[in-house]
N, C-alpha and C positions, 0 to 999 in steps of 0.2 A: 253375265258381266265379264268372265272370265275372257271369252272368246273376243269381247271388244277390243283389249289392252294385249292379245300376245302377238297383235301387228300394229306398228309397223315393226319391218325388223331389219336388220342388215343383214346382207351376206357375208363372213369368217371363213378359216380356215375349214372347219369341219362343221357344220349344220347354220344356222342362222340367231343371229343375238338381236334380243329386242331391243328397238330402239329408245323404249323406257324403262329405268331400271327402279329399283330402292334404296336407297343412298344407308350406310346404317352407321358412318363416324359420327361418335360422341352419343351411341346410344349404349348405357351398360348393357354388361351381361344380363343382368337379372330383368334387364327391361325391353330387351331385344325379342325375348318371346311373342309380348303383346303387340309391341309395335310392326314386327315385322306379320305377325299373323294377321291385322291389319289389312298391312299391305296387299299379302295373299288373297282376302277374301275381297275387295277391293279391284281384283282382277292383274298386280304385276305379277308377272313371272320372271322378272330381272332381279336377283339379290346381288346386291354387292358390300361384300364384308374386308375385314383384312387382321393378318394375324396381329397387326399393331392395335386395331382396335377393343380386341379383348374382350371380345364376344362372340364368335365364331361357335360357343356350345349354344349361346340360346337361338341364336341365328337358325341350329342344328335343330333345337325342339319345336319350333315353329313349323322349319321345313316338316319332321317328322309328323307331326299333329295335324296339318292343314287339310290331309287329305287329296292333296293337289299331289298327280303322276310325276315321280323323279322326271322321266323323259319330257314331261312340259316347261322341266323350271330349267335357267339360267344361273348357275353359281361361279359366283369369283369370287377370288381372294388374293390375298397379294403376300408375299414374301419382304419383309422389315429387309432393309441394307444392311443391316448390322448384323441380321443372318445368312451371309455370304459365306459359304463354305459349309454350311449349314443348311442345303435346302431341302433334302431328301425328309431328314430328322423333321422340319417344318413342315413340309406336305404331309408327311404321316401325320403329323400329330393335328394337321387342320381340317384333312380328310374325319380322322377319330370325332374332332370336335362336331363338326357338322354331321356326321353322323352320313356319309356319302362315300362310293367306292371312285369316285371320278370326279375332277372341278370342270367345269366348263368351259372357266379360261383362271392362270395363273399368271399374276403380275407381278416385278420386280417393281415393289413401290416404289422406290427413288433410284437414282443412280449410286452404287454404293461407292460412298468416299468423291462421292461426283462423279463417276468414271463409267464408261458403258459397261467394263467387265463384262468379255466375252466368258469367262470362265462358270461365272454364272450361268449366264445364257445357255451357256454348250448342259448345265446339268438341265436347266428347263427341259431341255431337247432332248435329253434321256427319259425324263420323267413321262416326256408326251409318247416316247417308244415301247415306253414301258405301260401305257394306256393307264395311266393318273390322270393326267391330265389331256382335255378335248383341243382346247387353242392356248397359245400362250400369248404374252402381254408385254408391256412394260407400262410406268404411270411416271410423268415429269421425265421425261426424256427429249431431248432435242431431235432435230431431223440427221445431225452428224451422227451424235451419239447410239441414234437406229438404223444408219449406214456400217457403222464400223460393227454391231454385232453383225448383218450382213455380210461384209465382207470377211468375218471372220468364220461363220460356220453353214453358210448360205440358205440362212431361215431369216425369212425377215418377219417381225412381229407382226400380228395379226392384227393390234389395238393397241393405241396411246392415250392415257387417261392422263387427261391435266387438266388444270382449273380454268375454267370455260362461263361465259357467257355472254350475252351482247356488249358490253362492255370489254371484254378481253379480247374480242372477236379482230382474229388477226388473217386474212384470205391467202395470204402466200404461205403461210405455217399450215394452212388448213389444206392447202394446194398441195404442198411437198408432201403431207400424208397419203394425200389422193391418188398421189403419181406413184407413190410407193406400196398400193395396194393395204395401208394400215387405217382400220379405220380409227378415228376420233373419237373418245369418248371424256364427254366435260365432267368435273364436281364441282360440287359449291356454285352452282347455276343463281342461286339467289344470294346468298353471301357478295358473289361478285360482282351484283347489278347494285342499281338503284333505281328498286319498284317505283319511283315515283317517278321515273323520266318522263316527262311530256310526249316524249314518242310511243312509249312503251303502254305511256295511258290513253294515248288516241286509237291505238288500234285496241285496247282490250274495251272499251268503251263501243266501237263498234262492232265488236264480236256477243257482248254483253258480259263479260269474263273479267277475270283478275289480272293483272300484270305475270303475278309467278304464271300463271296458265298462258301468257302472252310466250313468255319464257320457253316453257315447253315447248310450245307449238315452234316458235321458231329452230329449236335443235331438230325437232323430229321432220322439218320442211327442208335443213340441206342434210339430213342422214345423219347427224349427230347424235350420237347415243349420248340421255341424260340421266342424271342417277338422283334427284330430290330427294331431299331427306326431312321425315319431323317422324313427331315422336305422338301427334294429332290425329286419330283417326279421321275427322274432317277432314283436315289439311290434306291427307295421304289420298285421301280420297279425290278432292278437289285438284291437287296437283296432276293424278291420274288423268281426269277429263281434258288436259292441258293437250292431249296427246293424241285428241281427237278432233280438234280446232285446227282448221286448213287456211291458211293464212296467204293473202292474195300474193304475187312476185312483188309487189310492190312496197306492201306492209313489209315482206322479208328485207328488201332492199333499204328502208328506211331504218330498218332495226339491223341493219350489217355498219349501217354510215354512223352509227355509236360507237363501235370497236377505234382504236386506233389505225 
């Protein structure tokens, strides 16, 4: 089952990230083991944690127990804004957590204070010199605000994580990523919808599927990395198959004309 869910995947700065990930905000610590080993056995190899969410150790005992190869999995994590100036002291300490000598990609969760802060950025870009880290990130960033780290240290992010779904679905945002070689990556894919859309239910209707799996399939049809989250081995499961449903240009075309 493994080998069904570790494509599709994009192409990054350094190896390839799948295009389905494991969402893990608002799951505790102490609950993050089951859920995400779940995951694991379920076939993703996308984890995505963050130091905000306060579970990066069990995130860690999952990775460590699942018996699934470091070099098959995908780990992120993101750096809080409010540890700005502070990111080295963070990586060490989310590295320890998870129990890994290298992240696969690090994110600046938010813009700290709203601001791109190159200063930031410029330690990312040590960290990845110093092989901590594989690709780096940002999440809720605008297309300026991934210009001006750009022009300030001439690394432009690999990945922009923002809240995504057919409903949020904006094609010139999603454009300006495109042109800028960053890929897209949504959360809260279902939080931002509303599973009950008549469009969303005509196609999952003809696929024989769920809406959240309509969901899926249409991130993984323009290349958009999606990260689901439950805390349901069903669901986590069910969500996974999402990502296996090839969805016709036209069903995608219907479910873009939901976005503003």
């Amino acid at each position: 089952m493994a080998d069904t869910y570790r494509e599709p995947a994009v192409t990054v700065q350094h190896g390839s990230m799948p295009l389905l990930g494991f969402g893990t905000w608002q799951i505790p610590d102490d609950e993050a083991p089951a859920a995400v080993g779940a995951a694991l056995e379920s076939g993703y190899r996308h984890i995505d944690t963050a130091t905000g969410y306060s579970n990066e150790r069990g995130v860690g005992a999952a990775i460590a127990s699942s018996g699934v190869e470091r070099s098959d999995l995908f780990v992120t994590t993101k750096l809080p804004p409010d540890h700005a100036g502070r990111e080295r002291q963070t990586l060490d300490e989310s590295l320890e957590k998870l129990g890994i000598d290298q992240l696969d990609l690090w994110l600046i969760h938010w813009p700290p204070n709203g601001e791109a802060s190159p200063s930031v950025w410029e330690a990312f870009i040590q960290a990845q010199q110093e092989g901590l880290v594989a690709n780096l990130g940002v999440s809720n960033y605008s297309l300026q605000q991934i210009d001006e780290l750009t022009a300030a240290t001439g690394v432009t992010p690999a990945v922009n994580q923002v809240k995504w779904s057919p409903a949020e679905y904006d094609s010139s945002f999603a454009a300006g990523l495109a042109e800028r070689g960053v890929v897209l990556e949504g959360y809260s894919p279902f939080k931002a919808s509303n599973l009950q859309d008549p469009t969303l239910v005509s196609v999952a209707a003809e696929h024989g599927i769920d809406t959240a799996q309509v969901i899926v399939a249409w991130h993984v049809a323009h290349e958009f990395v999606v990260i689901p989250k439950s805390s349901q081995p069903e669901r986590i499961r069910s969500n996974a198959l999402g990502a296996t449903v090839v969805l016709s240009d036209d069903e995608v075309a219907s479910i873009d004309a939901l976005g503003s």
